[in-house]
ZAPAFI-667931 format. One record per atom (N, C-alpha, C): atom name; x, y, z. Coordinates in Angstrom, 1 decimal. Example, Ala and Ser with C-alpha at 12.3 -4.5 7.8 and 13.67 -1.06 7.14 Angstrom:
REM ZAPAFI-667931
(vexvex "N",(13.2,-5.7,7.8))
(vexvex "CA",(12.3,-4.5,7.8))
(vexvex "C",(13.2,-3.3,7.8))
(vexvex "N",(12.8,-2.2,7.1))
(vexvex "CA",(13.7,-1.1,7.1))
(vexvex "C",(12.9,0.0,7.9))
//
This chain:
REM ZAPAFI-667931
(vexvex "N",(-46.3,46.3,-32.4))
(vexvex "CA",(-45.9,44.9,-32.8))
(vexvex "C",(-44.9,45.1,-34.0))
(vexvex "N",(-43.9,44.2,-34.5))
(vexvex "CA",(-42.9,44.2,-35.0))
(vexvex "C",(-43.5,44.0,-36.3))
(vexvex "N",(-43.0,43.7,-37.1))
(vexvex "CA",(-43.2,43.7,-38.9))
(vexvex "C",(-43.2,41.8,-38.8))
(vexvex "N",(-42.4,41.5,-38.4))
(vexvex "CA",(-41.6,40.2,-38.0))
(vexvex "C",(-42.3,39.6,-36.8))
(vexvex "N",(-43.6,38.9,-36.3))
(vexvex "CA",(-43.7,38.9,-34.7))
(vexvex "C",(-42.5,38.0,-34.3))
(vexvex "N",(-42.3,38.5,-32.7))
(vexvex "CA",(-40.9,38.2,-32.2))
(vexvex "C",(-41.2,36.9,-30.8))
(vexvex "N",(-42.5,37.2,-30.3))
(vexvex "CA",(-43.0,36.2,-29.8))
(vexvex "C",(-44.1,35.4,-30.3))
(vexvex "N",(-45.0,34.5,-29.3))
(vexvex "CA",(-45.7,33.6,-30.1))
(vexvex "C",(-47.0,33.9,-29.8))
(vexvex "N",(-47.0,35.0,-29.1))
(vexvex "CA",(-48.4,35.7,-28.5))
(vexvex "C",(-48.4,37.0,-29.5))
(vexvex "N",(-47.4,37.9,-30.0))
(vexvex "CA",(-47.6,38.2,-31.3))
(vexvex "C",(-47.9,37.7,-32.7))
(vexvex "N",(-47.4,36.3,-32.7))
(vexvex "CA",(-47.4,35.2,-34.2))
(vexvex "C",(-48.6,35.2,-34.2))
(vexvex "N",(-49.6,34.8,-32.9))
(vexvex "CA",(-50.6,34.1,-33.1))
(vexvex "C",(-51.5,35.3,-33.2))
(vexvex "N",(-51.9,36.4,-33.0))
(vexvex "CA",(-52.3,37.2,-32.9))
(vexvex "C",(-52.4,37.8,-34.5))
(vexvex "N",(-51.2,37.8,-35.1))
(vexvex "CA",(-51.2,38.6,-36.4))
(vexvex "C",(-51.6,36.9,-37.6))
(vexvex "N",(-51.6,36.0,-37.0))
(vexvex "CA",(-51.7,34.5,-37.9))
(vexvex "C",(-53.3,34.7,-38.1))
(vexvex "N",(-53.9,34.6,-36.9))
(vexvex "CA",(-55.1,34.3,-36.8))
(vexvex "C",(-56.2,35.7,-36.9))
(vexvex "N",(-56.0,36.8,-36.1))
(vexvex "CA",(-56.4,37.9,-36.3))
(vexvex "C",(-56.5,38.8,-37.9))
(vexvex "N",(-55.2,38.9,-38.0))
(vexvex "CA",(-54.7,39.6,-39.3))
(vexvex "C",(-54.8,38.7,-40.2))
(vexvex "N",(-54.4,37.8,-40.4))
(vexvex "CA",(-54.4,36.7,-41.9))
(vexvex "C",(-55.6,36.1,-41.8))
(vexvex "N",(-56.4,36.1,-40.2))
(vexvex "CA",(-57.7,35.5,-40.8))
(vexvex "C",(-57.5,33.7,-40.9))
(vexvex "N",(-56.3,33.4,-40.4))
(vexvex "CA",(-56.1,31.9,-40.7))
(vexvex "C",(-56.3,31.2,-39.3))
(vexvex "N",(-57.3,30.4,-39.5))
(vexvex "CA",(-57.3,29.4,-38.2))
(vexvex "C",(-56.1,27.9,-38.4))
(vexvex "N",(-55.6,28.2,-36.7))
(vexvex "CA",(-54.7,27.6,-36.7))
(vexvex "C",(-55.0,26.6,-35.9))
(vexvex "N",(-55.5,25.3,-36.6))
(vexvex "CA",(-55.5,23.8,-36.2))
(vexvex "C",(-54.6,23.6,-36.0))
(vexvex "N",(-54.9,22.0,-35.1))
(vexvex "CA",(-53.9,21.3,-35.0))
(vexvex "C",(-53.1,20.6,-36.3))
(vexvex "N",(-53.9,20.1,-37.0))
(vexvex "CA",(-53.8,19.6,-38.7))
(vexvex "C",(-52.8,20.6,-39.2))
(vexvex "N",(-53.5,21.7,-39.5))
(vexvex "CA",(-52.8,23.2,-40.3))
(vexvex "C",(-51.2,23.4,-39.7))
(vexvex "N",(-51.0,22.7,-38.4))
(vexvex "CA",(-49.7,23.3,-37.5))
(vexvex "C",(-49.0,21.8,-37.5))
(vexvex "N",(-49.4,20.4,-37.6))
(vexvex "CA",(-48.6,19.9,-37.9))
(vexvex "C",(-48.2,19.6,-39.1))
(vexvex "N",(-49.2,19.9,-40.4))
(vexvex "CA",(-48.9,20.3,-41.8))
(vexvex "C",(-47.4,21.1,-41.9))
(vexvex "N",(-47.7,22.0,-41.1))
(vexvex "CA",(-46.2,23.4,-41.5))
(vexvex "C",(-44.9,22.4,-41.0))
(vexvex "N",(-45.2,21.9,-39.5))
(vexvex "CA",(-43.7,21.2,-39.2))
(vexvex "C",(-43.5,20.4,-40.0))
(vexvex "N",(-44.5,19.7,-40.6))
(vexvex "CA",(-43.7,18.5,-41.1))
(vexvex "C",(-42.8,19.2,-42.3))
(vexvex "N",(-43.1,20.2,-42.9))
(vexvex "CA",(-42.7,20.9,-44.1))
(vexvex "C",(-41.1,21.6,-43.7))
(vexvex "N",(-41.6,22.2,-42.2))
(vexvex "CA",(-40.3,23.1,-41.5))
(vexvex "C",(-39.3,22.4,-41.2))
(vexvex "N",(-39.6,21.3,-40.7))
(vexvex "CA",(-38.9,20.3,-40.0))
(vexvex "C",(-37.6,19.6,-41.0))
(vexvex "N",(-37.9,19.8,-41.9))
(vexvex "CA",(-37.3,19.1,-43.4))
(vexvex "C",(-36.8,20.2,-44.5))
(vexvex "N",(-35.1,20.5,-43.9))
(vexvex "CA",(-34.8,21.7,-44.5))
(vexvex "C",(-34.0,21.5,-45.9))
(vexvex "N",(-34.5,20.5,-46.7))
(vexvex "CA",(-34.2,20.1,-47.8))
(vexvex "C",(-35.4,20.5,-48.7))
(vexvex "N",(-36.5,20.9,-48.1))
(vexvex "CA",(-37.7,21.4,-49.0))
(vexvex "C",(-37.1,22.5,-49.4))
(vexvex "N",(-37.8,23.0,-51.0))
(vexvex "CA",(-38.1,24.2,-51.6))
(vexvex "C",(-38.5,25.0,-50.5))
(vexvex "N",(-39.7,25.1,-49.8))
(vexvex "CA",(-40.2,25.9,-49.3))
(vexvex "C",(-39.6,26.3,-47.9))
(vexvex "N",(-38.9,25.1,-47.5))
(vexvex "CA",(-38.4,25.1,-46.1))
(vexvex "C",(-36.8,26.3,-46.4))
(vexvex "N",(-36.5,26.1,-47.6))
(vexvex "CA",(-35.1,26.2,-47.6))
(vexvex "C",(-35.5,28.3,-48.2))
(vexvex "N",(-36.5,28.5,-48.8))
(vexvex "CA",(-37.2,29.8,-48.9))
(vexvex "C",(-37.3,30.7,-47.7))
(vexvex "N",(-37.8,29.4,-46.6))
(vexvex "CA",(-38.1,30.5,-45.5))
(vexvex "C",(-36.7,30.7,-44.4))
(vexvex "N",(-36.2,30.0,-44.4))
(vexvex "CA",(-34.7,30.6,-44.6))
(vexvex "C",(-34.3,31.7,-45.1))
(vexvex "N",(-33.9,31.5,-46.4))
(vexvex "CA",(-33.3,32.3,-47.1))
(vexvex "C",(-33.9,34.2,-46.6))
(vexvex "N",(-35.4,33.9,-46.7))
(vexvex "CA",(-36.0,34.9,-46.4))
(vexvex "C",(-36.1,35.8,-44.7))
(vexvex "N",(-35.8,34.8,-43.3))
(vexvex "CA",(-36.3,35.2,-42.5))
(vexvex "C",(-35.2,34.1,-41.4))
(vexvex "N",(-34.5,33.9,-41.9))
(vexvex "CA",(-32.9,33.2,-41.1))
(vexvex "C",(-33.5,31.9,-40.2))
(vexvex "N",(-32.2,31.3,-39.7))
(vexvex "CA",(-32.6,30.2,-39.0))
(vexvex "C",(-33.4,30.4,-37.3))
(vexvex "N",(-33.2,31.7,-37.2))
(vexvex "CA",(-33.4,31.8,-35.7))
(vexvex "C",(-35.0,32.1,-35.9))
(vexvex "N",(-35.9,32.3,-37.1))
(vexvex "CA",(-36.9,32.5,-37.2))
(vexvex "C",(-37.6,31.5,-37.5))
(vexvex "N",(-37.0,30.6,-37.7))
(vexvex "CA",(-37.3,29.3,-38.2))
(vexvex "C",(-37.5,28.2,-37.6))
(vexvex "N",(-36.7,28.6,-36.2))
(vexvex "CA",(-36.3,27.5,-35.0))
(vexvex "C",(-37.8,28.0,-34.2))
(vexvex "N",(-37.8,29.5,-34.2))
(vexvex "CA",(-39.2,30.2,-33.2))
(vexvex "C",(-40.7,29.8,-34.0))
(vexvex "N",(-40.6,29.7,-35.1))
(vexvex "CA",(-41.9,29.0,-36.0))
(vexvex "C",(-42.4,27.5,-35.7))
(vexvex "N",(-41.2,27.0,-35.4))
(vexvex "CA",(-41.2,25.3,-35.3))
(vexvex "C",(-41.8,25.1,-33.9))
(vexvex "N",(-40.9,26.0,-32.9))
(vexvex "CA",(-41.6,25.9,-31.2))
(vexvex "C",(-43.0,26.5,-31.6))
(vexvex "N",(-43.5,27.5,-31.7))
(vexvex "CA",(-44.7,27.9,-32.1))
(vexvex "C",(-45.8,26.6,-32.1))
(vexvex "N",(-45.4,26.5,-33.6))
(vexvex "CA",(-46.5,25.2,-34.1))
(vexvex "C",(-46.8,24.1,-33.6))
(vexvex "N",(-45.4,24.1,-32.9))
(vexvex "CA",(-45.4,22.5,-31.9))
(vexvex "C",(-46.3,22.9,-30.8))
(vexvex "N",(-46.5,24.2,-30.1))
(vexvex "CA",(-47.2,24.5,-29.4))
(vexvex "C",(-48.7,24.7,-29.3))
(vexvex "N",(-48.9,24.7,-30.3))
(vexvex "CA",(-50.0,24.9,-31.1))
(vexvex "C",(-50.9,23.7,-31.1))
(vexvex "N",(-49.9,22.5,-31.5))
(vexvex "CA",(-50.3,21.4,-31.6))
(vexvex "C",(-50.8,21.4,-30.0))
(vexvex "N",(-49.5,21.0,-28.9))
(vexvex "CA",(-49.9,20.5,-27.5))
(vexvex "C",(-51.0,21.4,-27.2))
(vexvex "N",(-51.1,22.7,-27.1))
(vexvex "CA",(-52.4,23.2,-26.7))
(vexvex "C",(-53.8,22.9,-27.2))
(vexvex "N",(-53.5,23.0,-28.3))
(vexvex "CA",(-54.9,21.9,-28.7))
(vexvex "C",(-54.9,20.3,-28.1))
(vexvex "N",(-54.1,19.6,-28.1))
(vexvex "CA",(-54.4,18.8,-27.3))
(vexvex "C",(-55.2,18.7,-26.3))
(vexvex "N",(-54.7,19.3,-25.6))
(vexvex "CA",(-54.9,19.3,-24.2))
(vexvex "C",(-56.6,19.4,-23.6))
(vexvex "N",(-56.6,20.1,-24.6))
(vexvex "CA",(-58.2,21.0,-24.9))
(vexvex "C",(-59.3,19.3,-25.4))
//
């Protein structure tokens, strides 16, 4: 697995597995609303840190996150 996961079956795996963090629906639309809005401090960090193309795959992620709990 990469340092960086590159899919969302690695994200979830090192999110939840490794960090130990459960990922709600709550927890996952918390992040977008934060990601979604690139005028935040934090939004404009994880840029600076991990580019836009990583930032566009975080957002599909979470949003996924969300509908799969849904569904459930």
């Amino acid at each position: 697995m990469a340092v960086i996961p590159q899919n969302f079956e690695d994200w979830k795996f090192c999110i939840e597995e490794q960090c130990g963090i459960l990922l709600t629906v709550v927890f996952a639309q918390q992040l977008l609303a934060i990601y979604n809005n690139e005028l935040l401090p934090e939004t404009q960090r994880f840029i600076h840190r991990y580019g836009q193309d990583h930032l566009r795959h975080i957002k599909e992620w979470f949003a996924r996150i969300v509908e799969e709990k849904k569904v459930k």
